[in-house]
C-alpha positions in Angstrom: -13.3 -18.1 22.0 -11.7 -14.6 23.4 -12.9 -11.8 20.9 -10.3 -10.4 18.7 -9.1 -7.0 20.0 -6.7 -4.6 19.4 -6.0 -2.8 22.4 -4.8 -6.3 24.1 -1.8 -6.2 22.2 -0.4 -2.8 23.3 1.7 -4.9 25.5 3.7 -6.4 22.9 6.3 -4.8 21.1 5.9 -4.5 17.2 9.1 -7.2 16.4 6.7 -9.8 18.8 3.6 -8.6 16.9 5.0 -9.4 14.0 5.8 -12.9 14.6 2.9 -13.5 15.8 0.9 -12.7 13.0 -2.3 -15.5 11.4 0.3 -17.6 9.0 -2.6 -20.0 8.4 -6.0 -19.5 6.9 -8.1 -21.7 8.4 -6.8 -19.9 12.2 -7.9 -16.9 11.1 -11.5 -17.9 9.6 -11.5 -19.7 12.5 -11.0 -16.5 15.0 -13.6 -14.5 13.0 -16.6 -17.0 13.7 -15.9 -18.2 9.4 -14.4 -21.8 9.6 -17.4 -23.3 7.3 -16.3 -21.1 4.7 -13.0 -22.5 4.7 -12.0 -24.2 1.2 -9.0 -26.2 0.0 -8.1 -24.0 -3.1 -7.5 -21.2 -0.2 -4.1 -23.1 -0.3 -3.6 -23.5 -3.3 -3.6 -19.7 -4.0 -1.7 -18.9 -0.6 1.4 -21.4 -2.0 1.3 -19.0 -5.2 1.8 -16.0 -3.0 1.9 -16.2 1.0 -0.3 -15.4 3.2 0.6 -13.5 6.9 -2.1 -11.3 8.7 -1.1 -9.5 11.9 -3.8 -10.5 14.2 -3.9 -6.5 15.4 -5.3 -5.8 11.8 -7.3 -9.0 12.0 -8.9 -8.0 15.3 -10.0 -5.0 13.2 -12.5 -7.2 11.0 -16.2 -8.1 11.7 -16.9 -11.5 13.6 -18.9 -13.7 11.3 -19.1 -11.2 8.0 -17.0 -13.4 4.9 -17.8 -10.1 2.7 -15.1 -7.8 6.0 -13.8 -5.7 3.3 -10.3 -5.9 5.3 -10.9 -9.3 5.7 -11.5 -9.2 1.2 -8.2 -7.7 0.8 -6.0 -10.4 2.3 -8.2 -14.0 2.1 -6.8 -16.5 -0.4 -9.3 -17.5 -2.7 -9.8 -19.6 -5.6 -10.0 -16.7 -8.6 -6.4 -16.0 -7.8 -5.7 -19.3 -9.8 -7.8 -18.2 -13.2 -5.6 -16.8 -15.8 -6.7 -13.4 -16.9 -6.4 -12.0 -20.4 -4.5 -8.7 -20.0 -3.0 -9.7 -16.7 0.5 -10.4 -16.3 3.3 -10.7 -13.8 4.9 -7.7 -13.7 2.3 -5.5 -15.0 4.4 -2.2 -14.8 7.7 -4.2 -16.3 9.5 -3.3 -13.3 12.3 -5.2 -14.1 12.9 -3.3 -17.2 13.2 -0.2 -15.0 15.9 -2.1 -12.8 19.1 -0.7 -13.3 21.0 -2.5 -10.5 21.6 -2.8 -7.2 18.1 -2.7 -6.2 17.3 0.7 -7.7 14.3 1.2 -9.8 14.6 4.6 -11.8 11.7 5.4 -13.8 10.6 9.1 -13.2 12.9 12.0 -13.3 14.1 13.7 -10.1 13.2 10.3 -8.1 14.5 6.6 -7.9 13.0 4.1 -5.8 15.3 1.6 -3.8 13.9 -2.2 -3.2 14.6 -2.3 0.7 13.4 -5.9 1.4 11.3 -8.3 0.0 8.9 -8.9 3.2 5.8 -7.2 4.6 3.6 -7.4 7.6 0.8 -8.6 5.4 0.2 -10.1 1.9 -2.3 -8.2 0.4 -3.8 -10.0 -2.4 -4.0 -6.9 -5.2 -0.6 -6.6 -4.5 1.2 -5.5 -7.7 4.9 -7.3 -6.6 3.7 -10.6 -5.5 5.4 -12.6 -8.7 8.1 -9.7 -8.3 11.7 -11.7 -8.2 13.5 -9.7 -5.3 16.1 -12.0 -4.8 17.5 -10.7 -8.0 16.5 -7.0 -7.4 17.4 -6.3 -3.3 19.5 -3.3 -2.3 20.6 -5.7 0.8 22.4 -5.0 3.1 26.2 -5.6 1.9 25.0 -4.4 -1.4 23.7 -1.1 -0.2 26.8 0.6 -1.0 26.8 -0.1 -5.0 23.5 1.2 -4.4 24.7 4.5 -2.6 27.7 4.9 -5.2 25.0 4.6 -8.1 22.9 7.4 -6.3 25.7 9.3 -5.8 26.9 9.0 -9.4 23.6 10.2 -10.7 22.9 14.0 -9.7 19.3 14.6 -11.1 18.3 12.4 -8.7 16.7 14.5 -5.7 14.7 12.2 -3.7 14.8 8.4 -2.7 11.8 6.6 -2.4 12.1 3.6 0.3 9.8 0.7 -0.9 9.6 -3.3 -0.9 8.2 -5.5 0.0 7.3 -2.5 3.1 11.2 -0.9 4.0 9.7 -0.4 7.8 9.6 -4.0 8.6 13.3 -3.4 8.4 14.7 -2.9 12.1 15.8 0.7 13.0 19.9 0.2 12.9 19.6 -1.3 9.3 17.3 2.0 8.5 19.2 4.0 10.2 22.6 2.6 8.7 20.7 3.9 5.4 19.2 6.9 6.0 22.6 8.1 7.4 24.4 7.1 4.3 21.7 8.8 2.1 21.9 12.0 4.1 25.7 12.1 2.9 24.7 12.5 -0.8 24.9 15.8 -1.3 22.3 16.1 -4.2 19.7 14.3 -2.3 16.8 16.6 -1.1 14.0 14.5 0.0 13.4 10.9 1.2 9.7 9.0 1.0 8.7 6.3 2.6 6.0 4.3 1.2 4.6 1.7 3.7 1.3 -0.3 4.9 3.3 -1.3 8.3 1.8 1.8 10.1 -1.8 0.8 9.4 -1.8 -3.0 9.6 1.0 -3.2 12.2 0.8 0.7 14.9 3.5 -0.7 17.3 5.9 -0.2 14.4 5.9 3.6 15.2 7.9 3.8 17.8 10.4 6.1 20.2 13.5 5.2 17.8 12.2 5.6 14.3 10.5 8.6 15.3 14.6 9.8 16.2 15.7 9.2 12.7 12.8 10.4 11.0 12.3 13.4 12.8 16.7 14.3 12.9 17.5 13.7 9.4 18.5 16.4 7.1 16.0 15.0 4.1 13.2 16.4 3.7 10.7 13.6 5.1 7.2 12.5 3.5 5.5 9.0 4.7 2.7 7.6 2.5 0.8 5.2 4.3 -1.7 2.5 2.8 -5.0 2.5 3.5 -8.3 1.3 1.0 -11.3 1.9 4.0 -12.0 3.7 7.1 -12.2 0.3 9.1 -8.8 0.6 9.1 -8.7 3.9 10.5 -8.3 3.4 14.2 -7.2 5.4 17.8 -4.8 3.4 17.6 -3.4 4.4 14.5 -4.3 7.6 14.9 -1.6 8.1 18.4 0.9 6.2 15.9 0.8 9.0 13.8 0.6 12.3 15.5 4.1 12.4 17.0 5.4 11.5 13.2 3.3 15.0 11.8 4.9 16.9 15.3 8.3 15.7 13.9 7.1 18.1 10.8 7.0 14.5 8.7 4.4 15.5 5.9 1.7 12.7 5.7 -0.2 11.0 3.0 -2.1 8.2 1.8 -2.3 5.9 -1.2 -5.2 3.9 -1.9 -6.3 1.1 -4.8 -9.7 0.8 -6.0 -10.6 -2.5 -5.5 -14.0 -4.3 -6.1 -16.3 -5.2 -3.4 -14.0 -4.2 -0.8 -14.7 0.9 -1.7 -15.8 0.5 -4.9 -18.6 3.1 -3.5 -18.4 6.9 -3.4 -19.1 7.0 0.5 -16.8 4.7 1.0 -14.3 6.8 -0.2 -15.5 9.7 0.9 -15.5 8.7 4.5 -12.5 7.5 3.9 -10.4 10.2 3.0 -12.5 12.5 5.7 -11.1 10.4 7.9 -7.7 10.3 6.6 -7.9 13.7 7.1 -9.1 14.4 10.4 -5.6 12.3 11.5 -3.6 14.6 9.7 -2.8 12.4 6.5 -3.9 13.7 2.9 -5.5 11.6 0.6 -3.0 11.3 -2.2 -3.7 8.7 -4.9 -6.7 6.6 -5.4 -4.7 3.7 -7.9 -6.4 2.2 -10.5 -5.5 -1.7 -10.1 -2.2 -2.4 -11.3 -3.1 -5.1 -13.6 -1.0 -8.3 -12.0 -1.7 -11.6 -12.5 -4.0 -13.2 -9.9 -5.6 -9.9 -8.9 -8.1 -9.8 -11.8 -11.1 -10.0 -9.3 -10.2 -7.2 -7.8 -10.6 -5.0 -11.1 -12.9 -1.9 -11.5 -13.6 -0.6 -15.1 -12.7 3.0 -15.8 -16.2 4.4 -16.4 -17.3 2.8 -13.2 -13.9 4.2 -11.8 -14.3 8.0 -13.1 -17.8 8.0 -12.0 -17.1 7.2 -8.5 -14.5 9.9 -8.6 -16.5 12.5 -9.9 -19.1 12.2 -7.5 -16.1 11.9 -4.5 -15.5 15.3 -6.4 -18.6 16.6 -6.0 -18.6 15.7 -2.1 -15.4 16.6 -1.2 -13.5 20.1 -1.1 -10.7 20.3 -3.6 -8.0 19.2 -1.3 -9.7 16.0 -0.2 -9.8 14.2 -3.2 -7.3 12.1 -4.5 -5.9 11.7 -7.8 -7.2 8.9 -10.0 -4.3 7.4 -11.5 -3.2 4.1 -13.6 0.7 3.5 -13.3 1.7 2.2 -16.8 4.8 1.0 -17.5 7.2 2.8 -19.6 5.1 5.8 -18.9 7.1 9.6 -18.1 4.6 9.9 -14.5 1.4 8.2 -13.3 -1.4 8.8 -15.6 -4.2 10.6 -14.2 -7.4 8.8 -15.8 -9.9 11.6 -17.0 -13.4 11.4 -18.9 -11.4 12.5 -22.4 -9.3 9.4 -22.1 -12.3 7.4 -22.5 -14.3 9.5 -25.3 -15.6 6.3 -26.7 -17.4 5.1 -23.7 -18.6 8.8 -22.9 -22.0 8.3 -24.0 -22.2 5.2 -21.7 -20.3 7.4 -19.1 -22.6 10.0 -19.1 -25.8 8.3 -19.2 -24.8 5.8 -16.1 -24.1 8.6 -14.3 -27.1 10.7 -15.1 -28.8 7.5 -13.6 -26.6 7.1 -10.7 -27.5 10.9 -9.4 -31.6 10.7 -10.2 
């Protein structure tokens, strides 16, 4: 078997990348050195929500390890199929917030625009996979309701281009956007919240760098990343021109269970975020969807591990611990007054944790 690798597909475009991503479990298991851990109810769970694993982030994972935390966030597995108390499908009642055309407005200032309905990988926390977007897309012929909507609402100052992951769209159909947002007057800044960047490098390339770096908005890109494994040199060269085009960088992470549920982990993780110009932005409590439940970490566990991330890392380092909830004015930052009935518990566990 010829070892997975990541620098043998620098040849390929990211479009042939793409389609050439692991579509079937047992190929991938079977490229890692894992087939005997294949099991049935794997496909079971991937019919419920899909599975598709670029083999560039797959070549990222450790032969023969079944516990690869990259290899954690996207396997199919049979605790996807046990209903949850507290878990539903559309945990932050996003389609409450829908007011049409594929526009979700639920913060002041800022509405975020459903792009597409695909990614480059199906991440198994991920908070839209029951998420209808055949009923909520801003596509392509309806992007100008969309526009006229953003035009006819003036607080709005900033776009926010999500999905599904808006970069797997190609760069005329962006850039057939991005020029039509730039012609709102009103409109100040446009973010870009994507994984494509770290699971998928290629996608950086000579002509999105153009638009990003020649349009009038005010440009942020927050990339996806949980642990440093999936920090690479080649991520890293995918990235610098998009900081030289004076794109400002950042990160989003979710806390996920078994996979940086550890102060270190974090910490090296957002070191290294760092040291490729990206700044460690959110660290997401789990948004609470149905089929992710195994994924969960408590709150006391979650605001000890950031409080000793605090104490490890300089101010500017550390990202906010936050729970989206729905109907909610902002993201909720989670502190230790928020959870005054477990601070006893709190305090003693993490008396223990440091001795």
């Amino acid at each position: 078997m010829i070892p997975l690798s990541p620098t043998s597909l620098k040849t390929e475009n990211w479009q042939q990348q793409l389609a050439d991503a692991y579509c079937q479990i047992e190929d991938l298991l079977s490229a890692l050195g894992l087939s005997e851990f294949y099991r049935p109810e794997m496909e079971t769970a991937a019919e419920k929500f899909g599975f598709r694993v670029p083999r560039y982030f797959a070549a990222l994972m450790k032969q023969g390890d079944i516990n690869d935390p990259l290899l954690l966030q996207v396997l199919p597995v049979s605790a996807e199929l046990v209903p949850t108390p507290g878990f539903t499908r559309d945990p932050l009642d996003d389609q409450a917030a829908h007011v049409g055309h594929g526009i979700l407005h639920k913060y002041h200032g800022r509405a975020l625009l459903i792009t597409t309905g695909s990614c480059a990988i199906n991440c198994r926390y991920c908070f839209r996979r029951h998420f209808p977007y055949a009923d909520h897309l801003a596509l392509r012929d309806q992007w100008q309701p969309a526009l006229e909507q953003i035009r006819q609402t003036p607080d709005i100052r900033e776009i926010i281009l999500s999905g599904g992951d808006p970069l797997i769209l190609s760069n005329a159909r962006l850039a057939a956007l991005v020029h039509a947002l730039e012609n709102i007057p009103h409109l100040r800044r446009l973010r870009i919240h994507t994984r494509l960047p770290v699971v998928l490098p290629a996608r950086i390339d000579s002509q999105l760098l153009e638009l990003l770096g020649s349009t009038r908005l005010a440009t942020s890109m927050v990339i996806h990343a949980n642990h440093s494994q999936e920090l690479t040199v080649e991520l890293e060269h995918a990235l610098s021109p998009l900081r030289e085009a004076g794109i400002t960088l950042l990160n989003q992470s979710v806390l996920l269970k078994g996979i940086n549920d550890e102060a270190s982990t974090l910490v090296q993780l957002c070191e290294s975020l760092f040291s490729m110009g990206v700044l460690p932005y959110y660290l997401h409590q789990l948004d609470r969807v149905d089929g992710a439940a195994h994924f969960a970490v408590d709150d006391v566990t979650a605001l000890l591990l950031h409080e000793d991330m605090e104490r490890l890392l300089p101010g500017y380092l550390l990202p906010r611990l936050v729970r989206e909830t729905a109907g909610a004015k902002s993201k909720q930052t989670l502190h230790r007054s928020q959870n005054q009935k477990n601070s006893f518990q709190c305090d003693q566990r993490h008396h223990n944790h440091l001795t």
